[in-house]
C-alpha positions in Angstrom: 0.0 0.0 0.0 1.5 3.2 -1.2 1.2 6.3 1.4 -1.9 8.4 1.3 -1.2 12.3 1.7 -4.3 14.4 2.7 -4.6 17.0 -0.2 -6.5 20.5 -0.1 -8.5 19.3 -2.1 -9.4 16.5 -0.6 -10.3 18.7 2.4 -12.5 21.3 0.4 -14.5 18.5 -0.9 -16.6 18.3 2.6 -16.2 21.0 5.4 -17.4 18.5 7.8 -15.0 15.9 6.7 -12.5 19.0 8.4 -14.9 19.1 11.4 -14.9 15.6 11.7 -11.3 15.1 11.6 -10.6 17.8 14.5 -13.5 15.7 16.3 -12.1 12.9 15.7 -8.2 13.9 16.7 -10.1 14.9 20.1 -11.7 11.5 21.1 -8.1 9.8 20.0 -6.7 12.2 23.3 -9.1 11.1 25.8 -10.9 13.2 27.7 -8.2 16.2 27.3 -11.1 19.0 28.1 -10.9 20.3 24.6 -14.0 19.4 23.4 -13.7 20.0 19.4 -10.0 20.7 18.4 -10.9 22.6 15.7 -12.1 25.6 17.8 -14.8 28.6 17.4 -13.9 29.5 14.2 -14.4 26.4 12.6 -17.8 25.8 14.4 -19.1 28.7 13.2 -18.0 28.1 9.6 -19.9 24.6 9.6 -22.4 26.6 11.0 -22.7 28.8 8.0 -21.6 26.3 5.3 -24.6 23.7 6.4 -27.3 26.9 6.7 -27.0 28.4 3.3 -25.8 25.0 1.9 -29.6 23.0 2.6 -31.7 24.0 0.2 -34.6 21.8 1.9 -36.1 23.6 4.8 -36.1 20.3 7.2 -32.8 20.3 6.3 -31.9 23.7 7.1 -33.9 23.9 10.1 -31.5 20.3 11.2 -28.6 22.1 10.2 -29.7 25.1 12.5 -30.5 22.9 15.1 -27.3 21.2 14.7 -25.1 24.0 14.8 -27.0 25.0 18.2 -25.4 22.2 19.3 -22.5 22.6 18.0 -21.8 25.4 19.9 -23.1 24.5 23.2 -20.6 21.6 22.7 -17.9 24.4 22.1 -18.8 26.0 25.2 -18.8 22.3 27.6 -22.9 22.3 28.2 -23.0 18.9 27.6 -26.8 18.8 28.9 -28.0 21.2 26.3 -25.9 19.6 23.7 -27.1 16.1 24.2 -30.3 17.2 24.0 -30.3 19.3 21.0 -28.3 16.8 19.2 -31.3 14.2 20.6 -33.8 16.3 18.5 -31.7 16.3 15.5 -31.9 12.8 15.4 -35.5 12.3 16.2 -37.0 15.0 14.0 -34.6 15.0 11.2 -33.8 11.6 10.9 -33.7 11.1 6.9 -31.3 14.1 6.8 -27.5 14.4 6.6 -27.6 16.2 9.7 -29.3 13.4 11.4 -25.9 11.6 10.6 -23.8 13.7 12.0 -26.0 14.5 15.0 -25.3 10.7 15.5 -22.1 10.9 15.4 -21.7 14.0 17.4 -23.9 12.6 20.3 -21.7 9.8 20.2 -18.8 11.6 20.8 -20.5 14.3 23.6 -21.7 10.8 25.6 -17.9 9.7 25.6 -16.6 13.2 27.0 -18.9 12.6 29.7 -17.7 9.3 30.2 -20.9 7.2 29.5 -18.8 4.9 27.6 -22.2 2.4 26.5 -23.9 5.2 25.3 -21.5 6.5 23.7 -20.7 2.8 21.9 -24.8 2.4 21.2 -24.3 5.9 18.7 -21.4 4.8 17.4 -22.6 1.9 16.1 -26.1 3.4 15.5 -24.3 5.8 13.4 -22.1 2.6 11.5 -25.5 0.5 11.0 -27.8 3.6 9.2 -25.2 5.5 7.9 -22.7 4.1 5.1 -21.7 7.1 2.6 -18.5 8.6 4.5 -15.8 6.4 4.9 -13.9 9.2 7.1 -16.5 9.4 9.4 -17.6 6.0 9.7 -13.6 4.9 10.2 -13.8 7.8 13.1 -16.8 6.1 14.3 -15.3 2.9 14.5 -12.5 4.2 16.2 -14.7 6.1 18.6 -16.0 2.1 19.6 -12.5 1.0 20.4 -11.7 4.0 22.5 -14.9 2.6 24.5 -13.4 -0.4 24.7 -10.3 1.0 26.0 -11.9 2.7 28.7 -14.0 -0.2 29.7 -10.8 -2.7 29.9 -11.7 -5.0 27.0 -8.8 -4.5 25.2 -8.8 -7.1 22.9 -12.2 -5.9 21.5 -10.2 -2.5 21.2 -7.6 -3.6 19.3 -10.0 -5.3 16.7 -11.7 -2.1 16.5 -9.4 -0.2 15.8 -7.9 -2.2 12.8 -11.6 -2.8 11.9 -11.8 1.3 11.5 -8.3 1.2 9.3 -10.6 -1.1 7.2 -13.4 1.4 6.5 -10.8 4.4 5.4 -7.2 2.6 4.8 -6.1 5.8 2.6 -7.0 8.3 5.6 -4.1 9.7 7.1 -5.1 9.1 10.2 -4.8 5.2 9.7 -1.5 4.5 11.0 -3.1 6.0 14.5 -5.5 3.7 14.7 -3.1 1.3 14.2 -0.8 2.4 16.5 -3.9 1.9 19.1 -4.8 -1.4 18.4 -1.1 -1.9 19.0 -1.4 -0.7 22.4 -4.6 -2.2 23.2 -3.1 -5.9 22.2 0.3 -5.3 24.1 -2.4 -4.3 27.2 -3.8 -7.5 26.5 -0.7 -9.3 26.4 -1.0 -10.2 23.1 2.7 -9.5 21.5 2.1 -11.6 18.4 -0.7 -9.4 17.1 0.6 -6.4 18.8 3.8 -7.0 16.5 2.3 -7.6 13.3 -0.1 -4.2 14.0 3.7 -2.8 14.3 5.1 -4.5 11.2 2.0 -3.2 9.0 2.8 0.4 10.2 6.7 0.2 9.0 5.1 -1.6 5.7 2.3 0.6 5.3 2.8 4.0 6.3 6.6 4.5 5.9 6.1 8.1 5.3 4.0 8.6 8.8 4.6 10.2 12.0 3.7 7.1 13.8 6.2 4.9 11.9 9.2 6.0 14.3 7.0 5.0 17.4 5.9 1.6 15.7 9.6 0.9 15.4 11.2 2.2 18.9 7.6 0.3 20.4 8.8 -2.8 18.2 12.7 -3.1 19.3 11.5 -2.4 23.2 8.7 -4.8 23.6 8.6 -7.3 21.4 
């Protein structure tokens, strides 16, 4: 597999692939109390892009809704968020933003550190929602962190490669792979903690992780 470089492009294509990925980056620190990465600026820009952007009133009035919550999530009022994203999901469930609502509510419940409910919209989001590879790869991952924090780390591990599976290309791959690493060593399970390793080196060559996977490698295993 060749090494997959994030264009501008690429990024343009979808602002809330960008939001996503900040999201996404934030669940991967664990509870670091910086709710969204991406900070206010970006909000309100997927704020605006999503408003002007739905031509269909339910979706505009989702979006709306959405970026409500957005903010509130911004600002640490998990209770309002939760809520608002809730509605999103319940009124607005055959639109986009219902998706990402999902996804969102997901990743509020595992800030507070419900870690089941968090996993039941995760998966929710992976069993009705199948056109964004980034997000549903984020998703996945989202499922393994759950795992890590509830001590099954074998069942991390797997879901973490699982999520490589859904996005291979995205650059944030070799991450996820370097979790699953972690979670099988935590299991004690050096074989597949060292081919996890191995198919970093292969894989990613040109990643940040790569010089971890190989220190990791030569230490432990």
């Amino acid at each position: 597999m060749s090494p997959h470089r994030i264009t501008k492009k690429e990024i343009k294509e979808d602002k809330f692939v960008t939001y996503t990925l900040k999201l996404n980056e934030w669940i991967r620190e664990h509870l670091n109390h910086v709710l969204i990465a991406a900070g206010g600026a970006v909000v309100v820009a997927v704020i605006v892009f999503f408003i002007f952007s739905s031509k269909a009133k339910k979706e505009r009035n989702a979006a709306e809704l959405l970026g409500k919550a957005g903010i509130e999530l911004q600002t640490g009022d998990l209770g309002a968020a939760t809520g608002d994203l809730q509605k999103v999901i319940n009124q607005f469930g055959n639109t986009e933003s219902s998706g990402r609502a999902t996804f969102l509510l997901a990743s509020a419940y595992f800030y507070a550190r419900d870690y089941n409910q968090a996993q039941s919209n995760f998966e929710k989001y992976l069993d009705k929602f199948k056109n964004d590879p980034l997000t549903r790869a984020a998703a996945q991952a989202g499922i393994a962190d759950c795992y890590m924090q509830k001590g099954n780390f074998l069942l991390a591990g797997d879901n973490y490669v699982q999520a490589v599976s859904l996005y291979p290309e995205g650059f944030l791959a070799p991450e996820y792979l370097l979790g699953a690493a972690d979670a099988y060593l935590k299991a004690d399970l050096k074989d597949k903690a060292r081919e996890v390793f191995n198919r970093i080196i292969k894989d990613y060559p040109n990643s940040r992780q790569v010089n971890q996977a190989k220190m990791q490698l030569s230490e432990y295993l």
